[in-house]
N, C-alpha and C positions, 0 to 999 in steps of 0.2 A: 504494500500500500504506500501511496505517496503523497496523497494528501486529505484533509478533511472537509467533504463535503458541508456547506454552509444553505440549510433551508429552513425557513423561517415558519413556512405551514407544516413543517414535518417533526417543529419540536416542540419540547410540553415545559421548558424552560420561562422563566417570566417575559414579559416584554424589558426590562431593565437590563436583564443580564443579554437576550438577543440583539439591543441597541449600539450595547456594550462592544459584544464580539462582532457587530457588522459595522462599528465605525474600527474597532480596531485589522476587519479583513479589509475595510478600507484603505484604512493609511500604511498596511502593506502593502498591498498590491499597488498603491502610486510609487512608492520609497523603489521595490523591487524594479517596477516596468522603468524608474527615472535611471535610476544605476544600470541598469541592462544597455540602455541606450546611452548615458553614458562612457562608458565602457567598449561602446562597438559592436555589442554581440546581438544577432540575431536570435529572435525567440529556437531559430530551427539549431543555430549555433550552442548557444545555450543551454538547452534543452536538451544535447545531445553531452556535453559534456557533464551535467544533472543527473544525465541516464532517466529522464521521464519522457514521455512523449508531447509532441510542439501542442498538442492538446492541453495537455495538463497542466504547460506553463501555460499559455492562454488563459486557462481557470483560474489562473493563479493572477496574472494581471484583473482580470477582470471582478475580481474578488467572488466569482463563487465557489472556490473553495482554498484554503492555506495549506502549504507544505507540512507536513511530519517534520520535526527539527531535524531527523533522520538523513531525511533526503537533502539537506542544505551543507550537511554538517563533513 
């Protein structure tokens, strides 16, 4: 597994703590997508060197869903 899915009708968490985790898969996925580019690399670049698929990073810019520290690490 490489990341964790982010759905908001799929969880039985409060609206506080979902606010919580969707500004902060927010301000990941800007930090991440800025540094990427940045840097030079291409999502397909990137992603390869990640070992995830160009999908996965997409998900990940786009914030619906965050990396496992795992796979960063």
């Amino acid at each position: 597994m490489t990341s964790t899915k982010f759905k908001k009708e799929n969880a039985s968490e409060s609206p506080d703590i979902l606010d919580t985790f969707s500004e902060m898969a927010t301000a990941f996925s800007e930090k991440f997508r800025v540094l990427r580019s940045q840097h030079g690399y291409t999502q397909k670049h990137l992603a390869d060197i990640l070992r995830v698929s160009r999908g996965t990073l997409c998900s990940w810019e786009r914030a619906d869903s965050l990396p496992y520290f795992d796979t960063l690490n």
